[in-house]
Residue frames as a rotation matrix with the C-alpha (Angstrom) as fourth column:
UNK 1
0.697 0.665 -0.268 -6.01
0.643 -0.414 0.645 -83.86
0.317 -0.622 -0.716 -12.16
UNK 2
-0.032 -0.830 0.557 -4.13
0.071 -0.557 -0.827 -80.59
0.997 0.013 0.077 -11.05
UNK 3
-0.208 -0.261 -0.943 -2.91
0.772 0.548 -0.322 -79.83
0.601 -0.795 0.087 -8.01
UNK 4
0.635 0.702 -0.323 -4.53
0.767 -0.521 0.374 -77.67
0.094 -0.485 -0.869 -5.53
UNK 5
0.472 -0.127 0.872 -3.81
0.118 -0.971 -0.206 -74.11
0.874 0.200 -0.443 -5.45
UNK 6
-0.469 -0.780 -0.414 -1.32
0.513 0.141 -0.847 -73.42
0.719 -0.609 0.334 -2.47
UNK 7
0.756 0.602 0.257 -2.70
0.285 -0.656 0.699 -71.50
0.589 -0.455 -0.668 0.83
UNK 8
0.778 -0.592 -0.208 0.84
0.168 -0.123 0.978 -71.30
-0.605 -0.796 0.003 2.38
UNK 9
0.517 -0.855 0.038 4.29
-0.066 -0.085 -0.994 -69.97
0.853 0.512 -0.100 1.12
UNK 10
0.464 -0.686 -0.561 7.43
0.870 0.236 0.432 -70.46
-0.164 -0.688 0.707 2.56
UNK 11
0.481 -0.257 -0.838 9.80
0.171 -0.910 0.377 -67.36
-0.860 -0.325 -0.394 3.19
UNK 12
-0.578 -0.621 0.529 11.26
0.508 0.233 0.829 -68.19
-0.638 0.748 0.181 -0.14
UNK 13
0.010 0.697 0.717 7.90
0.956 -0.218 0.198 -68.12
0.294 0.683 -0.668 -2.05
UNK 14
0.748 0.325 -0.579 6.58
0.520 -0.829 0.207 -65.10
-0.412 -0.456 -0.789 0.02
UNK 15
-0.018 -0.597 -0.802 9.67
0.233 -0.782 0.578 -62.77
-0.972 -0.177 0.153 -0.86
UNK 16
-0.759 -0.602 0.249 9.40
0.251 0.084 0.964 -63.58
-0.601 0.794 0.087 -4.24
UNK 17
0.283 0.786 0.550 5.39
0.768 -0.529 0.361 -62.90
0.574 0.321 -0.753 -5.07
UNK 18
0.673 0.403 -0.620 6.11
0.615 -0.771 0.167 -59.69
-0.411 -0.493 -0.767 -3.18
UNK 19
0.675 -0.353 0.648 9.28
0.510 -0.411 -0.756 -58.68
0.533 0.841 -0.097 -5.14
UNK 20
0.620 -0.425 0.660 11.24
-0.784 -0.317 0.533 -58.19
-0.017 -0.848 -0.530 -1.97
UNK 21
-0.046 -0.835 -0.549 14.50
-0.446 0.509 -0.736 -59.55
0.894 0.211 -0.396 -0.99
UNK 22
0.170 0.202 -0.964 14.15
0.457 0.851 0.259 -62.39
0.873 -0.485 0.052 1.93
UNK 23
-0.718 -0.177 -0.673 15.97
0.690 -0.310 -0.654 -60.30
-0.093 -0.934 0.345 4.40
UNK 24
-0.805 0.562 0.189 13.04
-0.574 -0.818 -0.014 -57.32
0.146 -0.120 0.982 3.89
UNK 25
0.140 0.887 -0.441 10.70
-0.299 0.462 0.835 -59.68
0.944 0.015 0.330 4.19
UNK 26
-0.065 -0.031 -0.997 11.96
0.816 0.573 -0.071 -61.11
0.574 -0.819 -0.012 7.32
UNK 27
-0.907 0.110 -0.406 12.39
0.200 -0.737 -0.646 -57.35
-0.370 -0.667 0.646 8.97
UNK 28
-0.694 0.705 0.142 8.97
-0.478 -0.600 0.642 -57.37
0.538 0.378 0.754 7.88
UNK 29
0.275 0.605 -0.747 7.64
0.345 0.663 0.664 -60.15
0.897 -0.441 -0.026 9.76
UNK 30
-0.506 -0.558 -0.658 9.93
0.787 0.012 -0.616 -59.10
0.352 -0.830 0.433 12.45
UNK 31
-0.916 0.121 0.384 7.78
-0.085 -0.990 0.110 -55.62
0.393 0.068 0.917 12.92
UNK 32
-0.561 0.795 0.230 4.81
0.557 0.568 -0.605 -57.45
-0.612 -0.211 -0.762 12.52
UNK 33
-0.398 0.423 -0.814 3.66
-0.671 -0.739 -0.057 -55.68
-0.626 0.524 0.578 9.38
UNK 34
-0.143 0.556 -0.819 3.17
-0.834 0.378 0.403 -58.93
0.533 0.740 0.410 7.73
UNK 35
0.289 0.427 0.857 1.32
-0.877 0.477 0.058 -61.86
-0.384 -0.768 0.513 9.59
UNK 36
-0.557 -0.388 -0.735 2.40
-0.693 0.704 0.153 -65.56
0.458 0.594 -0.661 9.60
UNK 37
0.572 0.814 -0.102 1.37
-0.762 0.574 0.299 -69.05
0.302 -0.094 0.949 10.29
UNK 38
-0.244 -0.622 0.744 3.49
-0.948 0.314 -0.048 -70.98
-0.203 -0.717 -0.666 12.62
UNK 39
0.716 0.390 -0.579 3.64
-0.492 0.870 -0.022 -74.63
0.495 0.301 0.815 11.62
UNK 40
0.652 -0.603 -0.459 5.32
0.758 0.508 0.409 -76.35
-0.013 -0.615 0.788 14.38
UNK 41
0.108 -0.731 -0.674 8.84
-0.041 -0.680 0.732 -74.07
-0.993 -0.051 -0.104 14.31
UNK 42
-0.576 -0.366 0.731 8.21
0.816 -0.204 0.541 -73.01
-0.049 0.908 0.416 10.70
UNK 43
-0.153 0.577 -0.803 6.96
0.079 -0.802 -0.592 -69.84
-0.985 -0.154 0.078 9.33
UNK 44
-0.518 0.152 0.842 4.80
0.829 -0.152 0.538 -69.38
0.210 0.977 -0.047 6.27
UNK 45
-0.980 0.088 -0.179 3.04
-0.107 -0.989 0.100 -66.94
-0.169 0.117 0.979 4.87
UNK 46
-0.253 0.619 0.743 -0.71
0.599 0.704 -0.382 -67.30
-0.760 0.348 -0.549 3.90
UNK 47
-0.615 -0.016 0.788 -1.75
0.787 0.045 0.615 -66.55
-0.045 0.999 -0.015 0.57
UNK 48
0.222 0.795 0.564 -4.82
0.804 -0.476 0.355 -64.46
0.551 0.375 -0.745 1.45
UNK 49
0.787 -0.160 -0.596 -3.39
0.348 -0.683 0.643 -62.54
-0.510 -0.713 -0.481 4.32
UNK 50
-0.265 -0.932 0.248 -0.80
0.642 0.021 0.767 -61.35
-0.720 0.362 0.592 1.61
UNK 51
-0.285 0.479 0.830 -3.36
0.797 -0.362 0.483 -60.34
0.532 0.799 -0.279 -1.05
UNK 52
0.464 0.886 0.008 -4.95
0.788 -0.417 0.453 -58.24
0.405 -0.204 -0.891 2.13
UNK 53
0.122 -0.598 -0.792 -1.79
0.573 -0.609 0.548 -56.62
-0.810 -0.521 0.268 3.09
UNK 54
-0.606 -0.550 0.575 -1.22
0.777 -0.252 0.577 -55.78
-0.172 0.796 0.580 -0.47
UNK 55
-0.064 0.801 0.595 -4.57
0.516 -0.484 0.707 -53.92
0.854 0.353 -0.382 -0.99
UNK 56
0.506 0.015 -0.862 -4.07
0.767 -0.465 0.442 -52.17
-0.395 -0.885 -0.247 2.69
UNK 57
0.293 -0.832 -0.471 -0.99
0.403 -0.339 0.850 -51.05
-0.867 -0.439 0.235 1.99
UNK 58
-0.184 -0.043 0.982 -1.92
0.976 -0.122 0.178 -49.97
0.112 0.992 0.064 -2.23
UNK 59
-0.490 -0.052 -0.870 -1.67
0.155 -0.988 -0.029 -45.88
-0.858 -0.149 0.492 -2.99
UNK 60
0.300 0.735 0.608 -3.75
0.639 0.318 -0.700 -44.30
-0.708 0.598 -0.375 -5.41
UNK 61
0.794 -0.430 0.430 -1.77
0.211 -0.469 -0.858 -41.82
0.570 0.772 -0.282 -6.96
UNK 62
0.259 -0.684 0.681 1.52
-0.049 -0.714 -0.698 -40.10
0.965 0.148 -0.219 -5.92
UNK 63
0.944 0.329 0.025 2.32
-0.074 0.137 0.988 -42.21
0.321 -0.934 0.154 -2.77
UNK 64
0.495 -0.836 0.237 5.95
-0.847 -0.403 0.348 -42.11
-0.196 -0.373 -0.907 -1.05
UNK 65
0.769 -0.261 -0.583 8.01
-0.171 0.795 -0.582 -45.12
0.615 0.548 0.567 -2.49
Protein backbone atom coordinates (compact mmCIF):
# COMPACT_ATOMS: atom_id res chain seq x y z
CA UNK A 1 0.00 0.00 0.00
CA UNK A 2 1.56 3.52 -0.81
CA UNK A 3 1.77 6.20 1.20
CA UNK A 4 -0.47 9.11 1.15
CA UNK A 5 0.34 12.00 -0.89
CA UNK A 6 1.77 14.82 1.47
CA UNK A 7 -0.51 18.09 2.23
CA UNK A 8 2.35 19.84 4.15
CA UNK A 9 6.07 20.68 3.31
CA UNK A 10 8.57 21.75 5.51
CA UNK A 11 10.74 24.93 4.60
CA UNK A 12 13.15 22.48 3.14
CA UNK A 13 10.58 20.76 0.83
CA UNK A 14 8.79 24.12 0.01
CA UNK A 15 12.09 25.89 -1.29
CA UNK A 16 12.88 23.13 -3.26
CA UNK A 17 9.38 22.42 -5.37
CA UNK A 18 9.58 26.18 -5.90
CA UNK A 19 13.25 26.29 -7.10
CA UNK A 20 14.12 28.98 -4.62
CA UNK A 21 16.83 29.12 -2.17
CA UNK A 22 15.46 28.71 1.66
CA UNK A 23 16.47 32.17 2.57
CA UNK A 24 13.99 33.61 -0.51
CA UNK A 25 11.57 31.57 0.60
CA UNK A 26 11.72 32.64 4.11
CA UNK A 27 11.75 36.62 2.98
CA UNK A 28 8.86 35.32 1.29
CA UNK A 29 6.89 34.13 4.07
CA UNK A 30 8.24 37.01 5.94
CA UNK A 31 6.20 39.58 3.45
CA UNK A 32 3.44 37.41 3.55
CA UNK A 33 3.42 36.61 -0.15
CA UNK A 34 3.35 33.02 0.64
CA UNK A 35 0.89 31.60 3.36
CA UNK A 36 1.76 28.97 6.04
CA UNK A 37 0.42 26.56 8.51
CA UNK A 38 1.61 26.91 11.99
CA UNK A 39 1.93 23.52 13.67
CA UNK A 40 2.57 24.22 17.20
CA UNK A 41 6.02 26.55 16.62
CA UNK A 42 6.62 25.00 13.19
CA UNK A 43 5.99 26.35 9.83
CA UNK A 44 4.94 24.41 6.76
CA UNK A 45 3.82 25.10 3.71
CA UNK A 46 0.57 23.56 2.25
CA UNK A 47 0.67 21.88 -0.90
CA UNK A 48 -2.43 23.48 -2.44
CA UNK A 49 -1.92 26.99 -1.24
CA UNK A 50 1.44 26.66 -3.25
CA UNK A 51 -0.09 25.33 -6.50
CA UNK A 52 -2.53 28.63 -6.00
CA UNK A 53 0.23 31.02 -5.51
CA UNK A 54 1.94 29.55 -8.44
CA UNK A 55 -0.99 30.06 -10.92
CA UNK A 56 -1.62 33.76 -9.27
CA UNK A 57 1.56 34.73 -9.67
CA UNK A 58 2.07 32.76 -13.64
CA UNK A 59 2.71 35.47 -16.75
CA UNK A 60 1.58 34.80 -20.06
CA UNK A 61 4.04 36.08 -22.23
CA UNK A 62 6.90 38.62 -21.72
CA UNK A 63 6.57 39.10 -17.89
CA UNK A 64 9.45 40.90 -15.75
CA UNK A 65 11.75 38.06 -14.29
Amino acid sequence: MSEPAKLLLTATEAARVLSVSPRTLWSMTASGELPVVRVRRSVRYSVDALREWIASNQTMHGGTL
